[in-house]
N, CA and C of each residue as an Amber inpcrd file, in Angstrom:
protein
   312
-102.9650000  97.5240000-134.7270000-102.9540000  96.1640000-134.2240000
-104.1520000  95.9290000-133.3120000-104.6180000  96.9800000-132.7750000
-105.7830000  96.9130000-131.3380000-106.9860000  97.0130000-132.4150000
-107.0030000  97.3090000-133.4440000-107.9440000  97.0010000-134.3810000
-107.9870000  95.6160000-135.1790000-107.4330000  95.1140000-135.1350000
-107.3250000  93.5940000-135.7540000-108.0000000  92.6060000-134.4460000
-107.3990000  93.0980000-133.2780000-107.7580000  92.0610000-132.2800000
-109.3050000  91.9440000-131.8440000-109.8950000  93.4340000-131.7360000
-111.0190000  93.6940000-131.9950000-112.2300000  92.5370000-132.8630000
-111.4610000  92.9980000-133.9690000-111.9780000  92.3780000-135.3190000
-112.0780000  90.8380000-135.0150000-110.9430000  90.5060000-134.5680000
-111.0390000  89.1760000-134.4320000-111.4670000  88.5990000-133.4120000
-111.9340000  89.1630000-132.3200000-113.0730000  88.9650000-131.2010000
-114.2660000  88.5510000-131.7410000-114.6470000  89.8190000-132.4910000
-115.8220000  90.0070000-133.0240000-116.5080000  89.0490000-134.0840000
-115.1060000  88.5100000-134.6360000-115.7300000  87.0740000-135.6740000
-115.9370000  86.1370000-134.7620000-115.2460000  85.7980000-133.8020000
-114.7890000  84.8020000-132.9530000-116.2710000  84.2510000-132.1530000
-116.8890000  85.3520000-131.6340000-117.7860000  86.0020000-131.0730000
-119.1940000  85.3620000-132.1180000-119.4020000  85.9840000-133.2490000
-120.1160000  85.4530000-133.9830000-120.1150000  83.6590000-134.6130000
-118.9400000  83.2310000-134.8090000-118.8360000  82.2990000-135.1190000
-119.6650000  80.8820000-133.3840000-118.9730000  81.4530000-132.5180000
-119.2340000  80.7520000-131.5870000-120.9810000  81.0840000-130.9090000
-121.4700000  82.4400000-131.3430000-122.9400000  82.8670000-131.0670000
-123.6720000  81.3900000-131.1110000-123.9390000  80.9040000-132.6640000
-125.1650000  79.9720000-132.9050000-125.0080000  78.7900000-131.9640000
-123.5580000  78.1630000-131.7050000-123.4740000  77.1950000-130.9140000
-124.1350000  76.9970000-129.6890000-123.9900000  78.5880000-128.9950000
-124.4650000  78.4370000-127.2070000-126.1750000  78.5000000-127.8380000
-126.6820000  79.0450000-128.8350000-127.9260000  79.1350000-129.5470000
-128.6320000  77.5860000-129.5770000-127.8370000  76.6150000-130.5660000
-127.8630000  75.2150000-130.3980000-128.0310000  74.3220000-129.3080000
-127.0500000  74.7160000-128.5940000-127.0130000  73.7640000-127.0000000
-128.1670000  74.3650000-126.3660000-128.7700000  75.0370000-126.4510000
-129.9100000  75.2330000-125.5720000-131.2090000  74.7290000-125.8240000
-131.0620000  74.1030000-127.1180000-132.3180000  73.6950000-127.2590000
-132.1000000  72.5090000-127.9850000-130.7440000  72.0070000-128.1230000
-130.5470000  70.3360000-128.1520000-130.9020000  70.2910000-129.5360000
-130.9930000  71.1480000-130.6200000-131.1890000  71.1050000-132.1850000
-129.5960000  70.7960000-132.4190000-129.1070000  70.2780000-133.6710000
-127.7460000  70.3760000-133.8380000-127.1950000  69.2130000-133.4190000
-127.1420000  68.3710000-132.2630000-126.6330000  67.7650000-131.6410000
-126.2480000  66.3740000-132.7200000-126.5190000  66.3870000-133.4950000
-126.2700000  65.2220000-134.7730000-124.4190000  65.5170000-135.1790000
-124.3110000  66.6400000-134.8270000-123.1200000  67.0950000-135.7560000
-123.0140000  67.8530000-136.4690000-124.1250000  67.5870000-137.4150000
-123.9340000  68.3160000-138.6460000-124.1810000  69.9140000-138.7610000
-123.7070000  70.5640000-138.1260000-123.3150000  71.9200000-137.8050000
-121.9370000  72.2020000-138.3870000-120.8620000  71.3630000-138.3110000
-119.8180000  71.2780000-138.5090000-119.6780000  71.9010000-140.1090000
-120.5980000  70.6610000-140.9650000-120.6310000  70.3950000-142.0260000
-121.0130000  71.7050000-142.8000000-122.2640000  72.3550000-142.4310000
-122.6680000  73.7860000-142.8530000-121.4220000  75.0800000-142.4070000
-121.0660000  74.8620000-141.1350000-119.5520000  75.6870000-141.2210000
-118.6090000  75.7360000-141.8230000-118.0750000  74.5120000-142.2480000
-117.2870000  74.5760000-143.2420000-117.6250000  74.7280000-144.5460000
-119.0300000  74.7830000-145.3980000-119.5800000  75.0540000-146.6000000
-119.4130000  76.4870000-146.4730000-119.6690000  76.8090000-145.2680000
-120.2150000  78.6160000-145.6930000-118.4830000  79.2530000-145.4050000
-117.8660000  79.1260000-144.8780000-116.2600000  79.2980000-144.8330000
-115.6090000  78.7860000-146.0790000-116.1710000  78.0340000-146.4060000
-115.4860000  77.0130000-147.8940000-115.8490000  78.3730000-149.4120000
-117.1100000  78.6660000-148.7050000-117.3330000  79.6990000-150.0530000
-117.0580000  81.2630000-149.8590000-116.9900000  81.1220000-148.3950000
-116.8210000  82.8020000-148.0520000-115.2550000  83.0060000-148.1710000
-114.5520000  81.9160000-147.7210000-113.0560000  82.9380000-147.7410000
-112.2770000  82.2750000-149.3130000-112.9640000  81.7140000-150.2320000
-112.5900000  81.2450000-151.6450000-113.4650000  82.8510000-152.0880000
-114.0080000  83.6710000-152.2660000-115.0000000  84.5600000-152.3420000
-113.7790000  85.4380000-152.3360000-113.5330000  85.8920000-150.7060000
-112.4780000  86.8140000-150.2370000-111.4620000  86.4790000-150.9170000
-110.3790000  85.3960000-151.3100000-109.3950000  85.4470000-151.8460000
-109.3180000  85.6330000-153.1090000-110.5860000  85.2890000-153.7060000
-110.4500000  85.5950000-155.2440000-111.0340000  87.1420000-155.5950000
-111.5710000  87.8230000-154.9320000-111.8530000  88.9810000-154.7000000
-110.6290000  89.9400000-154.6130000-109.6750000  89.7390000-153.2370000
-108.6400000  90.2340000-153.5460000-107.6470000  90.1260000-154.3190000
-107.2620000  88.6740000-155.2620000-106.5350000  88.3900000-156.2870000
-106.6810000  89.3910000-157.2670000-108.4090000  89.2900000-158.0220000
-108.5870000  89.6140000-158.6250000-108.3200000  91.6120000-158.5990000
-108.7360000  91.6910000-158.1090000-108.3050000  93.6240000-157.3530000
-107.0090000  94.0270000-157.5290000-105.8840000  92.9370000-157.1750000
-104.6590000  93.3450000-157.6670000-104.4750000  93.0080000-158.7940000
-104.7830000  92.0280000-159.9430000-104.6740000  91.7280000-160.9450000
-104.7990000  93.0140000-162.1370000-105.9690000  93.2490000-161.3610000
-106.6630000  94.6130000-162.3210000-105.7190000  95.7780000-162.5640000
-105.7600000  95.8380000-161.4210000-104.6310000  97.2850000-160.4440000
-103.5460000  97.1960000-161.1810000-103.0450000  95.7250000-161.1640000
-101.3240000  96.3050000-161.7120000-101.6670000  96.1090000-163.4910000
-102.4720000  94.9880000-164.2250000-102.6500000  95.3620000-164.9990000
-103.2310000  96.6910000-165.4400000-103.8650000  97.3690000-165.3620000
-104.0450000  98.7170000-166.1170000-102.7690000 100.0060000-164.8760000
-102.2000000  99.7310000-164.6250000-100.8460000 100.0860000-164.2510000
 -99.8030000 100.4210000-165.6890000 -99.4380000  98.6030000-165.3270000
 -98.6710000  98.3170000-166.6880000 -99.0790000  98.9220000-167.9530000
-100.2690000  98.6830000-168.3930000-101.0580000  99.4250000-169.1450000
-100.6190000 100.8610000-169.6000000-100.4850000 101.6520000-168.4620000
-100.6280000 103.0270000-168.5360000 -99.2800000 103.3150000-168.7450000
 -98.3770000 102.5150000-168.2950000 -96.9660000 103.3210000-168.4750000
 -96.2500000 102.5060000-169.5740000 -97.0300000 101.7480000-170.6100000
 -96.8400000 101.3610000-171.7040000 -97.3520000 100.4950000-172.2680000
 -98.6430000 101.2880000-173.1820000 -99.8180000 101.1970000-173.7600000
 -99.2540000 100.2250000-175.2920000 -97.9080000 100.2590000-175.5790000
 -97.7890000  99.8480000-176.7080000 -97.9450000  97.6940000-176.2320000
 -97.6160000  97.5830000-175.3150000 -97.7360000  96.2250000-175.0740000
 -99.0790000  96.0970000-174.0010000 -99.9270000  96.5000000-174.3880000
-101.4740000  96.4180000-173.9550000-102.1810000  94.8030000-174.7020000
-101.5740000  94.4400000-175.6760000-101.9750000  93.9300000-176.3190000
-101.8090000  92.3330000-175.1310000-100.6200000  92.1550000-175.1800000
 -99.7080000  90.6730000-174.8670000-100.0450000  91.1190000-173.2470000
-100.6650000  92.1460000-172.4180000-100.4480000  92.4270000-170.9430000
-102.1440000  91.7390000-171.0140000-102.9710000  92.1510000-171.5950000
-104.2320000  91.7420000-172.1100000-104.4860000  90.2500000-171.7800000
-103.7830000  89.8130000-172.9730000-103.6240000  88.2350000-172.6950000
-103.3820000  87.4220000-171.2580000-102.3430000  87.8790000-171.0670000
-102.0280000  87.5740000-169.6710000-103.5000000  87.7940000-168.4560000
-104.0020000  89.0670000-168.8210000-104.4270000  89.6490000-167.5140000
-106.2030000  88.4460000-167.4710000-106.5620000  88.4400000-168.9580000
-107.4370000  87.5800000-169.3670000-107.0740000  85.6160000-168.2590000
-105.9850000  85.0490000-168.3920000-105.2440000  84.3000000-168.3240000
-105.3500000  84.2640000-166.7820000-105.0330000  84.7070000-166.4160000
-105.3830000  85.7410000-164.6960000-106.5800000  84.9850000-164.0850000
-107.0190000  85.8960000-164.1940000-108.3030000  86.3300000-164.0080000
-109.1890000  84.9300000-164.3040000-109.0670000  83.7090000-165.2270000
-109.2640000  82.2960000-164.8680000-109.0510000  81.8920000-164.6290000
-107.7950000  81.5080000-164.3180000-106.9780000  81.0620000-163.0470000
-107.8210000  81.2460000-161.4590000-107.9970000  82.7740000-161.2450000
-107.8740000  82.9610000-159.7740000-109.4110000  82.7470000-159.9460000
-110.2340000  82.7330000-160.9660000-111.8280000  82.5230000-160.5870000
-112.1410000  81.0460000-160.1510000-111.3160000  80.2730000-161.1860000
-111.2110000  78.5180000-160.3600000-111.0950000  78.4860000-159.2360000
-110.3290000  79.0820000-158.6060000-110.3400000  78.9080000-157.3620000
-111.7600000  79.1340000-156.1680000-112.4380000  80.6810000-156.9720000
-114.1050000  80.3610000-156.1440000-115.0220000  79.2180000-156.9210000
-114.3750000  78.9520000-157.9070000-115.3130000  77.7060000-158.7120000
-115.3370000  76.3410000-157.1480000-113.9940000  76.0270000-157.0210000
-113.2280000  75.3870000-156.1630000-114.1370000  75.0060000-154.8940000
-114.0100000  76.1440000-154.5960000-114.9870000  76.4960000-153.0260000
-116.0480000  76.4760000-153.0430000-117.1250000  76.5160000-154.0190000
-117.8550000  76.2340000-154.2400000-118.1850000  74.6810000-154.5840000
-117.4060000  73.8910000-155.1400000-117.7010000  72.8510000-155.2680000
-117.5280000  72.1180000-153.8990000-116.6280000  72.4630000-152.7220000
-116.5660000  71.8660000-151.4850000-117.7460000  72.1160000-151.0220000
-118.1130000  73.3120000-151.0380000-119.3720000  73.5520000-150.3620000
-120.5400000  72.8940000-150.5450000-120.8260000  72.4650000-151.8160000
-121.6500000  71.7890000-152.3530000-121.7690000  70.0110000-151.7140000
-120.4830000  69.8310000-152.0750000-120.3480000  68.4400000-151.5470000
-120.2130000  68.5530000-149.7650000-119.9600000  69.3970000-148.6300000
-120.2530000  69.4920000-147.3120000-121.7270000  69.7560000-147.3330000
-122.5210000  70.2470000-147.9270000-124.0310000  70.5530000-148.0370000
-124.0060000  68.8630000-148.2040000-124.3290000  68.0980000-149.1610000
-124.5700000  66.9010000-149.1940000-124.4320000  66.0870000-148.0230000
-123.4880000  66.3980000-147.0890000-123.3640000  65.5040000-146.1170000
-124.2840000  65.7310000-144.8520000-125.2230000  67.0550000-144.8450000
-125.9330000  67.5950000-143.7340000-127.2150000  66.4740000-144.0830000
C-alpha cells in the first residue's frame, strides 16, 4: 500500500510540475493547457486500458486453449471478436484527443 501512495505522489508531482513551470513565465495563461491534458490522458489511459484488456484476453484465451485444444477453433473466434472490441476503445481515445488538440 506505501508503494501505491508513493506512486501516486509521484504522478501527482509530475502532473502539477509544468503548471508552477507555466505560472512563472505567464505562457499558458489562455487556458489551453487544460485542453492538451486531457488529450494526452485521453490517449494515455485508453492505451493503458486496452493494453491491459488485451493481456488478459490473450492469457485466458490460450489458457482455454491449452486445456482444450479441440474447441480452439470457436475460442479463436471469440478471442478475434475481443480483441476489436477492446482496440475501439484506444481508437476512442484517440479520437478525443484529436478533437481536444483542435481546441488548443
Amino acid at each position: 500500500m506505501q508503494k501505491i501512495g508513493k506512486i501516486a505522489l509521484w504522478t501527482l508531482f509530475f502532473l502539477l510540475m509544468p503548471m508552477v513551470a507555466l505560472a512563472e513565465t505567464g505562457a499558458g495563461s489562455d487556458g489551453s493547457w487544460g485542453y492538451a491534458l486531457g488529450a494526452g490522458l485521453a490517449v494515455g489511459l485508453a492505451g493503458l486500458g486496452c493494453g491491459i484488456g488485451q493481456g488478459l484476453t490473450a492469457g485466458n484465451t490460450t489458457a482455454g486453449i491449452a486445456r482444450n485444444p479441440g474447441a480452439a477453433g470457436a475460442m479463436f473466434t471469440n478471442f478475434i471478436l475481443g480483441m476489436v472490441l477492446i482496440e475501439s476503445i484506444a481508437i476512442y481515445g484517440l479520437v478525443i484527443a484529436f478533437l481536444l488538440q483542435g481546441k488548443i
